[in-house]
N, C-alpha and C positions, 0 to 999 in steps of 0.2 A: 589288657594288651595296650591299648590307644583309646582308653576310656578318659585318662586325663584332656584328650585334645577334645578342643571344642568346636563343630563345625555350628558356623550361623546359619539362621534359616534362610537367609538369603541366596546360601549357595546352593538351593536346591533347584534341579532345572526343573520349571515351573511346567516348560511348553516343549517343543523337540526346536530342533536347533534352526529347522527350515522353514519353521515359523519367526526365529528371533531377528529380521528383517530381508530384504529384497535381496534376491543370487545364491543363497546361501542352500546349501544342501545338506544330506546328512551324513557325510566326508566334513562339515563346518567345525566339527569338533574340533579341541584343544587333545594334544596327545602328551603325556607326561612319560618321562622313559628313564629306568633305573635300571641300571649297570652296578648291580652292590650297592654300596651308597653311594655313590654317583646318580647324579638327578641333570634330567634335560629337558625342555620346553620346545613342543614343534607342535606344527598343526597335524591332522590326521592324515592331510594329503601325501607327509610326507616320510609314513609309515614304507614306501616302496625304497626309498633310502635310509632309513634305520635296519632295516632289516638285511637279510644278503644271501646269494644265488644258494642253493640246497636247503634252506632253510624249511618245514612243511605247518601252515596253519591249519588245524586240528577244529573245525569246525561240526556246531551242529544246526542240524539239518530239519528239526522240531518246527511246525509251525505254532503258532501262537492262537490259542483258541478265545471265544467270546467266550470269558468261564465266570462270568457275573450275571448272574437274575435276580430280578426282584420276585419275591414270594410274601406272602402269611402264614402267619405261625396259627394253627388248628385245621383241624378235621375238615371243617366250615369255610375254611381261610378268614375267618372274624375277627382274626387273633390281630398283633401289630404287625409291621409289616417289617422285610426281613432283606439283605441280599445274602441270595446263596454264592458263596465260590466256588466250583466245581473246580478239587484239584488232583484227582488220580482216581482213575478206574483201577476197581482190584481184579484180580484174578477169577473172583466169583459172581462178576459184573455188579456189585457194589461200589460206589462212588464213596469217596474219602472229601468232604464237604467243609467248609466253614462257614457257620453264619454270624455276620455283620449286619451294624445297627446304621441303618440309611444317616447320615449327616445332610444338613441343609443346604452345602455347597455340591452335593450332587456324588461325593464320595462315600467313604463306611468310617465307621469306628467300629474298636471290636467289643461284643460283648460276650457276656459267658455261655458257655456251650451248654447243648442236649437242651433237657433230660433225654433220656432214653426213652422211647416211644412217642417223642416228639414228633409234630407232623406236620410241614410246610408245603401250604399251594402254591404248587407254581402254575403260570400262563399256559393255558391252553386247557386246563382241567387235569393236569399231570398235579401227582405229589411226592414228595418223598418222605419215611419214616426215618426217623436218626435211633442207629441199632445201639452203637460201643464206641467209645474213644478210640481212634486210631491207635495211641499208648497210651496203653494204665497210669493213670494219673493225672495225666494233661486233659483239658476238655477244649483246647483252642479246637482239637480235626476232629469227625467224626466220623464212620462211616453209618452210609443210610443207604436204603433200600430205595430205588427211584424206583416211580413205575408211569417209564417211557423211555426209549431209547434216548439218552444226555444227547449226544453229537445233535440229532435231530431239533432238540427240542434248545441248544446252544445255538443252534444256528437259524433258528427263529427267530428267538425271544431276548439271546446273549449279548455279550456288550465286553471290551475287555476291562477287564481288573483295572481297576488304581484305586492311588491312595492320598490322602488328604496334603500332600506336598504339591499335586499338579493343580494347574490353573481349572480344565473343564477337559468334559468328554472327548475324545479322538478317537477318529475310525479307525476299523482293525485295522487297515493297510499301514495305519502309523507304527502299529507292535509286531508288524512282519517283516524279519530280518531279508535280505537279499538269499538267504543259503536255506530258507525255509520250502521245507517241501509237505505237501499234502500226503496223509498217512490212510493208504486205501480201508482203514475201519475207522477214522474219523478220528484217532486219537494225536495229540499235540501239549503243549505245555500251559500251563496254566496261566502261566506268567510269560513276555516276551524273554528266548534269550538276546538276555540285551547287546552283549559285548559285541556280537555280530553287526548294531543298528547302523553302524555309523560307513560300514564299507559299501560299497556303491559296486555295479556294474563293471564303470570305468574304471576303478580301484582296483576291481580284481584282476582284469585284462590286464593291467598294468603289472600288476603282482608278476602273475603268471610270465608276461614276457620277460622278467628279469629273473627266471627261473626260480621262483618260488613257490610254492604248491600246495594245493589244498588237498587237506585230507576227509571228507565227511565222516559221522556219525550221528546217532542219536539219541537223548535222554529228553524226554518227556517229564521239565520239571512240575512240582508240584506249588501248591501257594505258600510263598515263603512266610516268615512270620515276621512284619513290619514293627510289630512293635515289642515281640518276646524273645526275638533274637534265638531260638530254638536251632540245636542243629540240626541238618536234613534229614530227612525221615527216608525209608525205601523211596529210591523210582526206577522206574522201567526206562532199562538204554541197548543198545544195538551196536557194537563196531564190526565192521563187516570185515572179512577178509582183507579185500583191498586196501581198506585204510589199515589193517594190522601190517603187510607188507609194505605200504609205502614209507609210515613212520620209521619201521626197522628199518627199511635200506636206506633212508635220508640222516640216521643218526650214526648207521652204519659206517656211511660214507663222509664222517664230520660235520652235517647239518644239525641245525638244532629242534626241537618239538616243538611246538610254542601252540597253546591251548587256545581258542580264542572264547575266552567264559569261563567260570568254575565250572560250569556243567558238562565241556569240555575236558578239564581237568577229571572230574569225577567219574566220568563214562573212562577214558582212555587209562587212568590208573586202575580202574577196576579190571582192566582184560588185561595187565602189565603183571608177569612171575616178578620173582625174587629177584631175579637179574636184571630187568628191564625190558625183558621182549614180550612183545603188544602179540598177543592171539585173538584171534575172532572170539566175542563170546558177543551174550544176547540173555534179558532175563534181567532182574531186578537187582538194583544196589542198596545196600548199606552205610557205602565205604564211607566213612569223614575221614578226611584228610588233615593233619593235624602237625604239629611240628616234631612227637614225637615219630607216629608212621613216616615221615617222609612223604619225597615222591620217588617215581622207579625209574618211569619215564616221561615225564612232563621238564625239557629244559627252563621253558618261559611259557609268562601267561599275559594277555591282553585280557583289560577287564574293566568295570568300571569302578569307581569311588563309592565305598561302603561306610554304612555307618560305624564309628569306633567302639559301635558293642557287638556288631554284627558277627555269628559264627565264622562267616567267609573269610574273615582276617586270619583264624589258623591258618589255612589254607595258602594265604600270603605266605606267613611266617615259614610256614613249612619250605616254601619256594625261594624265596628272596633270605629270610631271614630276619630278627625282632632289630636290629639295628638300621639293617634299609628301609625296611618298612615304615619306622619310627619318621626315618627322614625325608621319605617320600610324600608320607600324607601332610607333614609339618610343613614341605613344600608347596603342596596341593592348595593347604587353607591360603599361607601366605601369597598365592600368586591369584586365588582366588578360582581357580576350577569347581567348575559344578558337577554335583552329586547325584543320582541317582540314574532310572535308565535313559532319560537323555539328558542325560550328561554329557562329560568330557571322562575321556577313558586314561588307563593304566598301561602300560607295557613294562612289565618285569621283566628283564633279561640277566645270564650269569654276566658276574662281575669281570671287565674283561683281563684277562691274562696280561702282567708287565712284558713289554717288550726285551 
């Protein structure tokens, strides 16, 4: 897709944006905005004028959990030492795991998964067994048998996820979006949704008074694969009535849907029929969204800058199209926006109609 373009490592955001000097908040982003192939340059403040009255942002509502531990590998914990990522609880309270090789700047590399009947201590005299690969085949996920309640023993011992692009450690409250809500059995996302980081408070109020609207839901993603590019595997998401009704009557009534995140995208297409009308569902997804599938009812997506191997680019494609897309991220390098979750974000919108 956009394997030919080349982002330097330069453009990676190291830190969040309210660290990158004095006043700056996490609204300081740069906002990129494509209309078809049409490309535009604005700050994120100024997202309440790009956008217009009926319009409804499709938010989720996932908190971001500390899903990084350190452990050892054996029975004894003797073995070398390990981080677990804790990235989806299954249905038979099995955890679907990764484990990663501690790197010296305080992040992971990955290395090869299992065996099968592997068995990693963790802190506090908890372990877990590693049962079967998540999918036959792959050995990046696993599922394992913890024995301790995960929530409990993340919220101890946990730390959030990153990856060898950021400078150093930051507290959870840096991977907790504004629209995050605590989930009364403890479950959350592995990963921050990021797309949400950069709106503020005062962003939304503002939103809100130029009649714009949010819609919540939820999907509980899982640990993406930073460096295999794999597409997404099940996760467990929620759209609730009210956000099924809201969407339908704001597209009803000529507004547009505008996703804010893939994971957004992924949750609100999976409860979306054949026609486009959003029903309550609840329960696990599959769905990749792709450029063959479509979408049914996603108009636009807010998101962030992905890498050009990354699966999430169908998703694009599917949205915007292989020609906008092309021209948007060509844009992206040249102006020089930063990648990853604090970064500087995306807003795909339909290309607009000639006068």
């Amino acid at each position: 897709m956009l394997q030919a373009l080349h982002v330097p490592p330069e453009l990676s955001a190291r830190v969040p944006v309210e660290q990158r000097g004095p006043g700056r908040g996490r609204d300081g982003v740069r906002l990129m905005v494509s209309r078809g192939t049409e490309v535009s340059h604005h700050a994120f403040r100024e997202l309440p004028g790009v956008l217009r009255a009926g319009d409804v942002l499709v938010v989720n509502t996932s908190p971001t959990l500390p899903a990084a531990v350190t452990g050892r590998l054996g029975a004894d914990g003797g073995g070398e030492p390990v981080v677990v990522h804790f990235s989806t609880r299954g249905d038979d309270n099995r955890w679907a795991v990764e484990l990663r090789e501690p790197d010296p700047r305080g992040s992971t590399r990955p290395r090869p998964g299992g065996p099968a009947g592997a068995v990693v201590r963790l802190p506090g005299g908890a372990s877990l067994v590693l049962a079967e690969p998540l999918v036959p085949g792959s050995a990046r996920l696993w599922w394992a048998r913890v024995a301790t309640p995960v929530p409990a023993l993340l919220a101890r011992y946990g730390r959030p996820i990153r990856y060898g692009y950021t400078e150093r450690d930051q507290p959870l409250s840096t991977y907790q979006t504004v629209f995050a809500l605590p989930s009364p059995d403890g479950a959350g996302s592995a990963e921050m949704p990021s797309a949400g980081r950069p709106f503020t408070a005062q962003l939304v109020a503002e939103l809100v008074s130029r009649g714009i609207q949010f819609a919540p839901l939820t999907l509980h993603t899982g640990v993406a694969s930073a460096e295999a590019h794999e597409p997404p595997y099940p996760e467990r998401y929620e759209v609730p009535v009210t956000t099924a009704r809201l969407v339908n009557a704001a597209r009803a009534g000529g507004g547009r849907a505008i996703a804010v995140g893939t994971t957004a995208v992924r949750a609100l297409e999976s409860a979306a029929d054949g026609a486009g009308v959003v029903r309550p569902a609840a329960g696990w997804t599959d769905l990749v969204v792709t450029p063959a599938r479509g979408v049914r009812v996603v108009d636009g997506l807010l998101t962030g800058l992905h890498e050009p191997e990354a699966s999430h680019l169908l998703m694009l494609e599917a949205i915007a199209g292989r020609p906008a897309l092309h021209r948007a991220y060509t844009e992206a390098v040249r102006e020089l926006y930063l990648w990853h979750e604090f970064g500087d974000v995306h807003l795909v919108l339909p290309a607009e109609a000639p006068h």
